[in-house]
C-alpha positions in Angstrom: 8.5 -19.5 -6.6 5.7 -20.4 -4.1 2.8 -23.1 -5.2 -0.4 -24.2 -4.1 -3.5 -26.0 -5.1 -7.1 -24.9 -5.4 -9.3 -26.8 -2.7 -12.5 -28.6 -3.8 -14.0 -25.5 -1.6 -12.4 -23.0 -3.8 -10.1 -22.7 -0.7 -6.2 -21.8 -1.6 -3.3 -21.8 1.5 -1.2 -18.8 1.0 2.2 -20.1 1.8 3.9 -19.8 5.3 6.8 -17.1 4.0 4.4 -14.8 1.9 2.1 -14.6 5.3 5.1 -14.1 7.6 6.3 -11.3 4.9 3.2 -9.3 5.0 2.4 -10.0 8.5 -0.7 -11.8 7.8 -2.6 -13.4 10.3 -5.5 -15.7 10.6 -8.5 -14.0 10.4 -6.8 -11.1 7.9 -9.3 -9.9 5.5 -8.2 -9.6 2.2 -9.5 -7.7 -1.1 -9.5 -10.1 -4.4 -8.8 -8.0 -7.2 -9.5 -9.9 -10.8 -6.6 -9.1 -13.0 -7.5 -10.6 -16.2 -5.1 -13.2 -16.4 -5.2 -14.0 -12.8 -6.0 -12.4 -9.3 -4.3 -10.1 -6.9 -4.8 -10.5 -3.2 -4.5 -7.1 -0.9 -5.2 -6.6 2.3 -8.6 -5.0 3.3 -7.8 -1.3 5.0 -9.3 -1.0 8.1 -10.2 3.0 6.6 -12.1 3.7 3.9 -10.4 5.8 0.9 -9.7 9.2 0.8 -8.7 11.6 -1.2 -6.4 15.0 -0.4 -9.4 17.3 0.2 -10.8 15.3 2.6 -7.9 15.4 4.5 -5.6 18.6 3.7 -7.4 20.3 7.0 -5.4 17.8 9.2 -2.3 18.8 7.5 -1.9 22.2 9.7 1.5 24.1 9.0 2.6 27.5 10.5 5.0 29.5 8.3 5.7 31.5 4.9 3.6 29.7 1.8 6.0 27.4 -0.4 6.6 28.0 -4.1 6.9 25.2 -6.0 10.1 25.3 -7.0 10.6 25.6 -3.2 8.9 22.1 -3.3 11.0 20.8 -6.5 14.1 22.0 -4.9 13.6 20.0 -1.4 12.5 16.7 -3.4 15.7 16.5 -5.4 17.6 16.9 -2.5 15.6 14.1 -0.4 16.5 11.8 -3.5 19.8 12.9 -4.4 20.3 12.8 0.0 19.2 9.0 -0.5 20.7 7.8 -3.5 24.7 9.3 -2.5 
């Protein structure tokens, strides 16, 4: 478990092997997200959100419709593909 201290500036130091593991660099802006018992630190998005309408034009595809269970049928096989 990683530690660190609370500066007299409210300043923490994220340690070395978290920053290297998310690829955080100086200068990184960062989201504080109050969790109750604590906070959660996120990186800012450089996009704003979005939600599937404002993007399903984008998602152009050329063919016969799928049915769901066209859909089901492919996502059981993408897991059971990855888990065997």
């Amino acid at each position: 478990m990683n530690t660190t201290r609370l500066s007299s500036k409210g300043q923490v130091i994220i340690p070395k092997s978290l920053r290297t593991a998310h690829h955080w660099e100086a200068g990184q802006e960062l989201v504080v997200v109050d969790t109750g018992d604590g906070i959660l630190l996120k990186p800012k998005t450089p996009f704003s959100e979005t939600d599937i309408s404002e993007v399903a034009a984008c998602l152009k595809y050329k063919g016969e419709p799928k049915s769901i269970d066209d859909m089901n049928a492919a996502i059981q096989k993408g897991i059971k593909d990855k888990f065997q």
